[in-house]
C-alpha positions in Angstrom: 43.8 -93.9 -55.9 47.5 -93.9 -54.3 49.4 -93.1 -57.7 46.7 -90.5 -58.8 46.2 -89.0 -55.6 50.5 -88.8 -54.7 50.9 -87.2 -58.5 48.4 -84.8 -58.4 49.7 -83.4 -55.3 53.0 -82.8 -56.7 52.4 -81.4 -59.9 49.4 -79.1 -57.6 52.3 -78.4 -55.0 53.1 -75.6 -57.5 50.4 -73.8 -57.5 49.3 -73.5 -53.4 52.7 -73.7 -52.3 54.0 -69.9 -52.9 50.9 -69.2 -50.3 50.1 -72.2 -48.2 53.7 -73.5 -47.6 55.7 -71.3 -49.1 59.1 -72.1 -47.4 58.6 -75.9 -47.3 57.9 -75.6 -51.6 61.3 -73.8 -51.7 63.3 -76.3 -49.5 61.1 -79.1 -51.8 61.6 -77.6 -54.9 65.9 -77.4 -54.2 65.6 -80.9 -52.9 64.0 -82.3 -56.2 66.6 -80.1 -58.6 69.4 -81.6 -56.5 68.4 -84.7 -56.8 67.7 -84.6 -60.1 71.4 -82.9 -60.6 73.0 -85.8 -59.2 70.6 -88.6 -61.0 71.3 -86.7 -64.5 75.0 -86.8 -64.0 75.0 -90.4 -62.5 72.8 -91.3 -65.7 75.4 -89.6 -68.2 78.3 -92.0 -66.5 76.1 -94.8 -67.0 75.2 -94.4 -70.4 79.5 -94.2 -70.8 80.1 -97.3 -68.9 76.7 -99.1 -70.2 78.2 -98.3 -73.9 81.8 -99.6 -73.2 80.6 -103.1 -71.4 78.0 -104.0 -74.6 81.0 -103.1 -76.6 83.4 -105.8 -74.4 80.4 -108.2 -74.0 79.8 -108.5 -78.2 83.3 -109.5 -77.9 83.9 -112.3 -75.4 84.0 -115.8 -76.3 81.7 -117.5 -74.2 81.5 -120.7 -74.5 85.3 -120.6 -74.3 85.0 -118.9 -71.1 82.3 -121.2 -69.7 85.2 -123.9 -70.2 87.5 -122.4 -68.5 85.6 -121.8 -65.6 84.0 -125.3 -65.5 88.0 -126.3 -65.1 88.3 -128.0 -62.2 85.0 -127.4 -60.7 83.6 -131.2 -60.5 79.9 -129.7 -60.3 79.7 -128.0 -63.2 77.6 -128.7 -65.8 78.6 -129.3 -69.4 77.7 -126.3 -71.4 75.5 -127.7 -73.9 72.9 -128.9 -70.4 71.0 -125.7 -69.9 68.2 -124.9 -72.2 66.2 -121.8 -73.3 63.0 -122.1 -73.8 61.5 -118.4 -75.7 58.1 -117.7 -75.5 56.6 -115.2 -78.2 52.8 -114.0 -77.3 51.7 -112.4 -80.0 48.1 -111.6 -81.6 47.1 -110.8 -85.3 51.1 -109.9 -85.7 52.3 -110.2 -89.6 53.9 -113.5 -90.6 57.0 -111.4 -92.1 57.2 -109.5 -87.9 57.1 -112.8 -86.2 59.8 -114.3 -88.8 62.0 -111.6 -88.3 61.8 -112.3 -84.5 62.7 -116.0 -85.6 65.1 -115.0 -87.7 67.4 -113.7 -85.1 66.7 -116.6 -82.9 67.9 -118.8 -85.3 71.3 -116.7 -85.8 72.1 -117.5 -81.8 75.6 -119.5 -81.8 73.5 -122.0 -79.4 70.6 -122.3 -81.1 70.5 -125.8 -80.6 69.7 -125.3 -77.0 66.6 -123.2 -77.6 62.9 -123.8 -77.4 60.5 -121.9 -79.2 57.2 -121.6 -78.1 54.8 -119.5 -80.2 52.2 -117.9 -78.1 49.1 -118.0 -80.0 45.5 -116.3 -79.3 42.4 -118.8 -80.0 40.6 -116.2 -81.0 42.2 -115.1 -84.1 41.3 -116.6 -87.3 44.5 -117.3 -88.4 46.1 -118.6 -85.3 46.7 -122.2 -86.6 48.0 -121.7 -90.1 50.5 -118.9 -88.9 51.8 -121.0 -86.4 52.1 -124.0 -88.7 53.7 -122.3 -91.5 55.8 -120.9 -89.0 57.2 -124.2 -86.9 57.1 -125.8 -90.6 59.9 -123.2 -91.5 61.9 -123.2 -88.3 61.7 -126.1 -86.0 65.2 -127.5 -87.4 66.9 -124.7 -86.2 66.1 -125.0 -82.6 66.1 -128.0 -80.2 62.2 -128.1 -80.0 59.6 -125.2 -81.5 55.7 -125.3 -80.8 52.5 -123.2 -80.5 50.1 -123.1 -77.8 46.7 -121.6 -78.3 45.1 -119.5 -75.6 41.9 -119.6 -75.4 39.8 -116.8 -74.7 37.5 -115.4 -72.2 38.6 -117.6 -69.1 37.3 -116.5 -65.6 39.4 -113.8 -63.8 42.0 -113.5 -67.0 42.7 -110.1 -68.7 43.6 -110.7 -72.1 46.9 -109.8 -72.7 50.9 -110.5 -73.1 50.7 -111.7 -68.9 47.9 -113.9 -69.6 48.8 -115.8 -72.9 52.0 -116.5 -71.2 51.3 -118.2 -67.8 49.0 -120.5 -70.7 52.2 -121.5 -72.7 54.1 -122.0 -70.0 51.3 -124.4 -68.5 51.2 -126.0 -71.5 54.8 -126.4 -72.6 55.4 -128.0 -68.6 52.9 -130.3 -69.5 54.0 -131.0 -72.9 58.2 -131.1 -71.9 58.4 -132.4 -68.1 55.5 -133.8 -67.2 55.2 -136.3 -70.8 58.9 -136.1 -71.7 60.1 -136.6 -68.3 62.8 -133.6 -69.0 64.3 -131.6 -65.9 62.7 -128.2 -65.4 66.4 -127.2 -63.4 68.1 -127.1 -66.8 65.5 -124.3 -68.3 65.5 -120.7 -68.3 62.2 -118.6 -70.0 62.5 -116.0 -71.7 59.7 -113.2 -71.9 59.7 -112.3 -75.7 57.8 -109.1 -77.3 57.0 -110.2 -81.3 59.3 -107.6 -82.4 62.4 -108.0 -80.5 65.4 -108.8 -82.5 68.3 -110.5 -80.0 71.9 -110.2 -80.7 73.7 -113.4 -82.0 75.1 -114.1 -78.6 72.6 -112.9 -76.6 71.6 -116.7 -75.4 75.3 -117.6 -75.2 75.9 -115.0 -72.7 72.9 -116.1 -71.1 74.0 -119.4 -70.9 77.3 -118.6 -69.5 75.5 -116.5 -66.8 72.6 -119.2 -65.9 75.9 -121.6 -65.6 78.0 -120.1 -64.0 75.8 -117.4 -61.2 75.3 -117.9 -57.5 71.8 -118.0 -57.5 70.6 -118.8 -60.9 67.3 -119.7 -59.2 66.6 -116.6 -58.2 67.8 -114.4 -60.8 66.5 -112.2 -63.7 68.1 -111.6 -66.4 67.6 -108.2 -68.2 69.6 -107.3 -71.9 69.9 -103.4 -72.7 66.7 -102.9 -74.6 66.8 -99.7 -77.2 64.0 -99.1 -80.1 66.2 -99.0 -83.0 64.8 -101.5 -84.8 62.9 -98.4 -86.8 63.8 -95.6 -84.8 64.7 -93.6 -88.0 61.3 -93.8 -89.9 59.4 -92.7 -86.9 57.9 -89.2 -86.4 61.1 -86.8 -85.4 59.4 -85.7 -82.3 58.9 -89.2 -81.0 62.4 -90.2 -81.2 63.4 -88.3 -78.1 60.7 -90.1 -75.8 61.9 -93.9 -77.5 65.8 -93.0 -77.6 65.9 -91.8 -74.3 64.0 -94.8 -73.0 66.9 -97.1 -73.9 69.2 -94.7 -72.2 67.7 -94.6 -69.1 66.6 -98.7 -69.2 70.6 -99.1 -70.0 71.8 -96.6 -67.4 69.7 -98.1 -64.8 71.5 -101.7 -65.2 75.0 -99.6 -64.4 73.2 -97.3 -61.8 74.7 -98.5 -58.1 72.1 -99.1 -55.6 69.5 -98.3 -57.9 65.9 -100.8 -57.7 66.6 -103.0 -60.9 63.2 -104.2 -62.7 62.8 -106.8 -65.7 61.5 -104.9 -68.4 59.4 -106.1 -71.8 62.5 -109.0 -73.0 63.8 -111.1 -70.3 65.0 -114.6 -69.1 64.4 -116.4 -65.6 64.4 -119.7 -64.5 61.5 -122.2 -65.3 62.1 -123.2 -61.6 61.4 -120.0 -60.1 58.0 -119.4 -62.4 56.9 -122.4 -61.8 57.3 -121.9 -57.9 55.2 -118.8 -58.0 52.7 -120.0 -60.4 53.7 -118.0 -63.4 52.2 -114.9 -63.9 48.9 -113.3 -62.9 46.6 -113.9 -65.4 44.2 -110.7 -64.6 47.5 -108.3 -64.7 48.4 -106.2 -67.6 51.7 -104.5 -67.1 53.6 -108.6 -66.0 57.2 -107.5 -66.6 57.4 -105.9 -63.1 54.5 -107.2 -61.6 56.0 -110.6 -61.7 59.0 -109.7 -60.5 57.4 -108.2 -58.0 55.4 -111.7 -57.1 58.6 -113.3 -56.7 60.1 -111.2 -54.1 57.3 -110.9 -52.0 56.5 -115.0 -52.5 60.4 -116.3 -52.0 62.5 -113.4 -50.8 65.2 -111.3 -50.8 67.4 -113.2 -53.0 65.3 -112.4 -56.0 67.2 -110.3 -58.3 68.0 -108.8 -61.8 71.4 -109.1 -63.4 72.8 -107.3 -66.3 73.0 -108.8 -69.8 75.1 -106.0 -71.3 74.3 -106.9 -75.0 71.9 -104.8 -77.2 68.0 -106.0 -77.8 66.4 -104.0 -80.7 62.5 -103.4 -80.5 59.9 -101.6 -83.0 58.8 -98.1 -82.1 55.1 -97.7 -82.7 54.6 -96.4 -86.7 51.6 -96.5 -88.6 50.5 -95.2 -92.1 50.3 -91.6 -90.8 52.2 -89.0 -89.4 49.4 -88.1 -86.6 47.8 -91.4 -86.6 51.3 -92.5 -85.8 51.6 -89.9 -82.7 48.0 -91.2 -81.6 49.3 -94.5 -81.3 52.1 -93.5 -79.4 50.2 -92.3 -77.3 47.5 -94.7 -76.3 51.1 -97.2 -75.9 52.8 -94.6 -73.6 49.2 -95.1 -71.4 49.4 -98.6 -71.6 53.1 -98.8 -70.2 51.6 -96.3 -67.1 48.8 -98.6 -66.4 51.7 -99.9 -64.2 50.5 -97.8 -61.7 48.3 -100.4 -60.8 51.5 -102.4 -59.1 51.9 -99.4 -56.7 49.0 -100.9 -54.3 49.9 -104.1 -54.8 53.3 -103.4 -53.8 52.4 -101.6 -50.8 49.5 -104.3 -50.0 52.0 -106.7 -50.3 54.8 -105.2 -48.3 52.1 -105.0 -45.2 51.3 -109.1 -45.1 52.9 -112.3 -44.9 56.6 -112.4 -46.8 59.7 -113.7 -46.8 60.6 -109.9 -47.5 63.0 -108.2 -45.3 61.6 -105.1 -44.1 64.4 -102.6 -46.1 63.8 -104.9 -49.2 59.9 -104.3 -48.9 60.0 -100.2 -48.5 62.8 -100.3 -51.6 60.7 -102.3 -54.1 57.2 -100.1 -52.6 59.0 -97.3 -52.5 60.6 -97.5 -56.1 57.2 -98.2 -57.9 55.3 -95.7 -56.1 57.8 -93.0 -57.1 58.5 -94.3 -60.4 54.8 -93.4 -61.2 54.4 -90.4 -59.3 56.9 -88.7 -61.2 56.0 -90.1 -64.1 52.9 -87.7 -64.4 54.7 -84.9 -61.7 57.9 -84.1 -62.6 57.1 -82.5 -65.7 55.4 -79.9 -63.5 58.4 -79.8 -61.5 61.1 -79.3 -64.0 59.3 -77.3 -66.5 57.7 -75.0 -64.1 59.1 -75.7 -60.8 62.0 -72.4 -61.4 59.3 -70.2 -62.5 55.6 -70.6 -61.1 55.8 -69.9 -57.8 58.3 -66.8 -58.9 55.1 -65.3 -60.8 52.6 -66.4 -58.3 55.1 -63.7 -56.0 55.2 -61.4 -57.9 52.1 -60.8 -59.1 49.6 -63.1 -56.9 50.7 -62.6 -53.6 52.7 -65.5 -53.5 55.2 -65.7 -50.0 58.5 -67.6 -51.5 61.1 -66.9 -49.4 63.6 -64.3 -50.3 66.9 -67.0 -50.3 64.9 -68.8 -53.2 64.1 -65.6 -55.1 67.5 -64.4 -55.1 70.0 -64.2 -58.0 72.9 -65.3 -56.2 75.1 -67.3 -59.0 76.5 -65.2 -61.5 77.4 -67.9 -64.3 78.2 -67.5 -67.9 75.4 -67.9 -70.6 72.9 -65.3 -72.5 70.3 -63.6 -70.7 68.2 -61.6 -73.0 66.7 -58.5 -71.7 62.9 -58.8 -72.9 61.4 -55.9 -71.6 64.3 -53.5 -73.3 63.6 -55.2 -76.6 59.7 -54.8 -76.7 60.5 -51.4 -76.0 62.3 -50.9 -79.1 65.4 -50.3 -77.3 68.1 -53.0 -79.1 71.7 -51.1 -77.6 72.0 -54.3 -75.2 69.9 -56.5 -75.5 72.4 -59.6 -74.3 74.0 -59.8 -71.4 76.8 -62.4 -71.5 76.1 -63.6 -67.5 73.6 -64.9 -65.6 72.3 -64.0 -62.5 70.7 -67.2 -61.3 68.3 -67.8 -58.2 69.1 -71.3 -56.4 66.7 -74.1 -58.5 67.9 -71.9 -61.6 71.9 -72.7 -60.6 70.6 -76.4 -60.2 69.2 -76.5 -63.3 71.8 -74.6 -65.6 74.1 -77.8 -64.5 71.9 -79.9 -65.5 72.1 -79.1 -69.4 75.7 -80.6 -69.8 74.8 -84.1 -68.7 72.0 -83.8 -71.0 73.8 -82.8 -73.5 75.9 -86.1 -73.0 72.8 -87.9 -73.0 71.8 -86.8 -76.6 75.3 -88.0 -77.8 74.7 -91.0 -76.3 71.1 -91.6 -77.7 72.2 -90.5 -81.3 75.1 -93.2 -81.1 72.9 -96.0 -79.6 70.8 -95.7 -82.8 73.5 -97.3 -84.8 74.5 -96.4 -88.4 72.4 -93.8 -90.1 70.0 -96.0 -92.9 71.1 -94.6 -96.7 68.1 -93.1 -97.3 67.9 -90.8 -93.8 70.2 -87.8 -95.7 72.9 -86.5 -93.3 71.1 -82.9 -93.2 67.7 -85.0 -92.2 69.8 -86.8 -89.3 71.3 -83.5 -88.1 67.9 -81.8 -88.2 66.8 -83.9 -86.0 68.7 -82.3 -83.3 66.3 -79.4 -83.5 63.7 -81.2 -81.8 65.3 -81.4 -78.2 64.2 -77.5 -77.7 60.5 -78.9 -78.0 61.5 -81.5 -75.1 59.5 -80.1 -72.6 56.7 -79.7 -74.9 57.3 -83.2 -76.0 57.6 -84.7 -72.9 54.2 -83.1 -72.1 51.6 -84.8 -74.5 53.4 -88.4 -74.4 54.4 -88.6 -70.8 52.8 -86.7 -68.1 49.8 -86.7 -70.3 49.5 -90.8 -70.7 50.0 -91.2 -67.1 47.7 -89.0 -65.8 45.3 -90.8 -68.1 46.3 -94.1 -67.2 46.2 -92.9 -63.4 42.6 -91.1 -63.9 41.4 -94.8 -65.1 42.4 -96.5 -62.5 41.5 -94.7 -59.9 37.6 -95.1 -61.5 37.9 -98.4 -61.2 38.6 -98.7 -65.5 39.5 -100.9 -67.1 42.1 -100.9 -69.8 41.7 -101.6 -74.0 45.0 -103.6 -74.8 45.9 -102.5 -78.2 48.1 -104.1 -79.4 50.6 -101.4 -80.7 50.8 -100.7 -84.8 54.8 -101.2 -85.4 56.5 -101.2 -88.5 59.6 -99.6 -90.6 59.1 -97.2 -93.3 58.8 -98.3 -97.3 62.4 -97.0 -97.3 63.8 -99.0 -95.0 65.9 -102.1 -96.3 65.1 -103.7 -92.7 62.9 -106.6 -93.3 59.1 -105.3 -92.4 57.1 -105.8 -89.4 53.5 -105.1 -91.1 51.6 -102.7 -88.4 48.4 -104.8 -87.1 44.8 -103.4 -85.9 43.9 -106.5 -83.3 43.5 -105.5 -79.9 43.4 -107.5 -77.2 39.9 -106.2 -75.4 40.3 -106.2 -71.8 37.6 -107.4 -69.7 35.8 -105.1 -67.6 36.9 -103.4 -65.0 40.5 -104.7 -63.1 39.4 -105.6 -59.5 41.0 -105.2 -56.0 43.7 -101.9 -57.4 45.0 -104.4 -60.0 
């Protein structure tokens, strides 16, 4: 009930404030806008930097560099030691999805050193010939490829990505250390969605980096993910929620002192899983949540370093235009059953860990608002200047006269409403704005975000042939809808997700329909209709 319970008092804040607290919502409500001043510029420098260090890191030589940092270091090991194992859960995904996936894997410049593991569910009919066609096809590219089947309905599992890969890790341990005597040390995993596509030197950099880090035991290793891979053929209103997802997963990798999490496609030691057990098989949302499992198990040395090259996944796309938006949203609930890692995080933060005690109120702290504001600050910023303004003036409301006041005269349009319904049209602009305090805040807030839809535009990459160059530029006219955007597949999902949970719901997986448009030249990833159906309800918060 914490994440439910902390939103709903937020986004409520609004409404009681002007006559319960009215000078503590004011002080509140300039605290948030100033905050969220300074995160939106910080996040508009990020996004520059983020774009000029994946341009330098698609560049660099790696393996060259490896050798000349190896020089002279008598413990180094030779660069062709480590190896990569890539696990891809997937159920009832299209052959042509999962080879695309494959495809890129087999581009890497170190292919050699990877080792597939294909992921399969038990329970779907076509499990075993998939997979068989599929390490038929492959297997010479890599240094070893494999399936393992997860079978379904085991005690205290939820069906889903978390679950099927704590099995193939179990299995490929059995299969690679325990029967071929290999060392586990010399592995790194790597969480794989179905429809990632990796950047050819994605596992050379992440050779270099397990190589050549401090604590390569202990570390995370997290690529910029953006969801370009069909970005263009989605629904126009849904490519401001997915493009500025990338942003802000890219700017938070740049962000100094910001609480780094692994997210959806992402490498770590085999050591370190296998020292915590892998993942929680009854936990849904196991990007974070097993990150978080580490720290609290080993310590503060667990950590998430940058791998500043790009990672393109599938937006959700279907065979309609609102059956598309449906889907969208039922993923955008599913990505804010996270929620569930708030408790955990604080349970966790309260017993027996390695944790230091600032490390334990950071990672808490981070989740907890993460998905508090998920849901809340949509209230805030879309009504947080204006609400309790009405609720004065006509309700009774008792905001303080410092917050009321027009006190910034900037330059912009102000349009004089009332004079225009009253037929009078002799002035009905005035060139400068009189602005109230959270209204100054927020009028400095559009030119980072105007930055910020440079940036997501560009992070797209080129424009297909058969998106028109008026089509592209339209586009643009959907970021005045923003707020009411932002509304129906963000606030909206987590308040749902958070409602669930605090009943004691469970959650459907569905897996999430993803494909490219009959236009595209980018090789299809056919949309699927499997679900993974979640056992009952999720017990103890989780």
């Amino acid at each position: 009930m914490i994440p439910l319970a902390g939103s709903l008092f937020i986004a409520s804040s609004l409404f009681w404030g002007p006559f319960l607290a009215p000078q503590v919502l004011a002080i509140g409500i300039v605290a948030f806008f100033g905050y969220w001043l300074v995160r939106s510029y910080s996040v508009a420098i990020a996004c520059w930097v983020g774009m000029r260090r994946m341009g330098k890191w698609e560049k660099r030589a790696w393996r060259t560099e490896y050798g000349a940092w190896a020089t002279g270091r008598v413990a180094a090991q030779p660069w062709n030691w480590a190896r990569h194992m890539v696990i891809i859960p997937n159920y009832k995904e299209s052959e042509a999805g999962l080879s695309r996936t494959l495809d890129s894997l087999a581009r890497q410049e170190n292919a050699q050193q990877l080792v597939i593991v294909m992921a399969m569910e038990e329970r779907e009919g076509e499990a075993h010939g998939k997979a068989a066609k599929l390490v038929m096809r492959y297997r010479t590219h890599f240094a070893d490829m494999f399936a393992t089947f997860h079978p379904y309905g085991l005690p205290n599992e939820t069906a889903g990505k978390g679950s099927n890969e704590a099995w193939a890790a179990r299995e490929a341990r059995v299969r690679i250390i325990e029967h071929a005597g290999d060392e586990i040390e010399r592995y790194t995993i790597t969480s794989c969605d179905a429809d990632a596509v990796f950047h050819p030197r994605h596992f050379a950099a992440l050779n270099f980096l397990f190589l050549t880090g401090d604590k390569p035991y202990r570390t995370f290793w997290q690529p910029t993910i953006f969801n370009t891979n069909n970005i263009w053929d989605i629904p126009a209103p849904l490519r401001i929620p997915d493009g500025l997802s990338g942003i802000n997963r890219m700017s938070n990798l740049v962000l100094w002192g910001s609480v780094r999490f692994p997210t959806s496609c992402y490498s770590v030691s085999w050591k370190l899983l296998d020292e915590i057990d892998y993942w929680d098989e009854e936990v849904i949302p196991e990007d974070w949540h097993v990150f978080l499992k580490a720290n609290f198990m080993l310590g503060d040395d667990v950590n998430v370093k940058a791998l500043f090259l790009p990672l393109g996944n599938d937006c959700v796309l279907t065979d309609g235009w609102f059956k598309t938006l449906r889907a969208h949203y039922f993923q955008s609930v599913r990505h804010a059953w996270g929620a569930s890692d708030s408790p955990y995080a604080i349970r966790a933060s309260l017993g027996p860990t390695p944790l230091g005690k600032r490390r334990r109120i950071a990672l808490a702290g981070a989740v907890t608002k993460v998905h508090m504001l998920w849901m809340s600050q949509w209230y805030l910023i879309t009504l947080g200047s204006h609400l309790p303004v009405t609720l004065s003036d006509y309700f009774g409301g008792q905001m303080p006269e410092w917050w009321l006041t027009g006190r910034f005269r900037l330059p912009g349009p102000s349009w004089h409403l009332s004079s225009i319904v009253g037929g009078d049209f002799s002035d009905p602009v005035d060139w400068w704005l009189n602005l109230a305090i959270a209204n100054m805040l927020i009028y400095f807030c559009l030119f980072p975000l105007i930055a910020m839809i440079i940036f997501e535009y560009r992070s797209r990459g080129p424009r297909p042939s058969y998106v028109s160059l008026p089509a592209a530029v339209a586009g643009f006219l959907m970021w005045p809808l923003m707020a009411f955007i932002t509304f129906f597949f963000a606030s909206m999902p987590a308040l749902h997700a958070q409602l669930k949970l605090a009943r004691g719901k469970g959650l459907i997986y569905r897996v999430a329909e993803k494909g490219v448009s009959k236009k595209s030249a980018v090789p299809v990833h056919v949309a699927t209709d499997g679900e993974f159906d979640a056992l009952g309800a999720m017990g103890g918060g989780q």
